[in-house]
N, C-alpha and C positions, 0 to 999 in steps of 0.2 A: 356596774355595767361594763362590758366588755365591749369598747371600740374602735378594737382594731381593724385596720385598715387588710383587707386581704387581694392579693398582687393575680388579681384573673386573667393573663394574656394569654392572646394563641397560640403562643410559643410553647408555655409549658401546661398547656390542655392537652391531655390523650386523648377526651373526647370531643378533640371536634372535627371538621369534614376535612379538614388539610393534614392535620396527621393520619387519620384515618385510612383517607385517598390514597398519602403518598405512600405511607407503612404496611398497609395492608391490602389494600385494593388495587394499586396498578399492580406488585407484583405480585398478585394471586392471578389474577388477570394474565400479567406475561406470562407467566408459570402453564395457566390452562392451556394459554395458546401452544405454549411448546408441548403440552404432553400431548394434546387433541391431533397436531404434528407428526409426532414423534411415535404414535402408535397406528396413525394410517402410512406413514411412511414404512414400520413395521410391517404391516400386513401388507402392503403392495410388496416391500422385499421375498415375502413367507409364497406370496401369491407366484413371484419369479423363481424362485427359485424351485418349488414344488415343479414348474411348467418345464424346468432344465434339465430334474431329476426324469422326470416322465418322458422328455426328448431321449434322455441316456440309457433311459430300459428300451426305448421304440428303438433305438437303433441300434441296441446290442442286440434285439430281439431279432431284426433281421440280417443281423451279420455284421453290420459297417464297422462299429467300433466292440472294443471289449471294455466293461466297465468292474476293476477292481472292488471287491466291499469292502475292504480297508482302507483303500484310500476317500472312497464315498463318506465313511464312517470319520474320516477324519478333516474332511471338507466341512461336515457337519459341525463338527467339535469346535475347530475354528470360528465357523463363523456363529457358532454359539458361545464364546469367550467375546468375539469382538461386539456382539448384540447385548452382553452384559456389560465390556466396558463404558458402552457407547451411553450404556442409560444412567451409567453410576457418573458419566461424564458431565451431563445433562441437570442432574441434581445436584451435582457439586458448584456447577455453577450458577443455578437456581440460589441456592443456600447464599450465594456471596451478593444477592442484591440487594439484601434488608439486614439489618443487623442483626436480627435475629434467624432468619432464614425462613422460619417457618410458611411464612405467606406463601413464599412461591414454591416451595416443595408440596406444599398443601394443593395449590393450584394444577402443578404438574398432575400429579395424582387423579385430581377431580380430572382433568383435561383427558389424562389417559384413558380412564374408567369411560368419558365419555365418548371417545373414538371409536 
């Protein structure tokens, strides 16, 4: 007969609600929050900025100003370098809240998708 004694604490249970919660669940959690954030703050930027563009054609159209396409074209570029930085920013610090990172990039993710 085999009776050993087997050592069952919370501590080194994967499966119970306190590992679970704090490893996976609050930062999937923070993570959606930020991406469901991060991509209506997105669209409202896309939404202003279209509205700036369209002020710069009305008023080149009637004379006021002169709008370069080279430098339009590179307004663009910009701040599609900075909208890239900003997400790779975002994930990177996502990743450093769990050891393994997964949860909250995962969350990000779902969060964004769901924006």
């Amino acid at each position: 007969m085999n009776n050993s004694v087997i050592d069952n604490s919370s501590g080194s249970d994967i499966f119970s609600s306190g590992f679970l919660l704090g490893n996976l669940g609050a930062p999937f959690i923070l993570g959606m929050a930020v991406g469901y954030f991060a991509k209506k703050m997105f669209r409202l930027a896309l939404f202003f900025g279209g509205a700036i563009v369209v002020l710069l054609f009305v008023a080149e159209y009637y004379g006021v100003i002169t709008v370069s396409d080279a430098a339009l074209q590179t307004a663009a570029s910009s701040a599609a370098t900075a909208a890239k930085e900003s997400g790779s920013f975002l994930i990177d610090r996502l990743s450093v809240i769990t050891s393994r990172g997964v949860s909250g990039g995962a969350g990000f993710f779902v969060g964004f998708k769901l924006g």
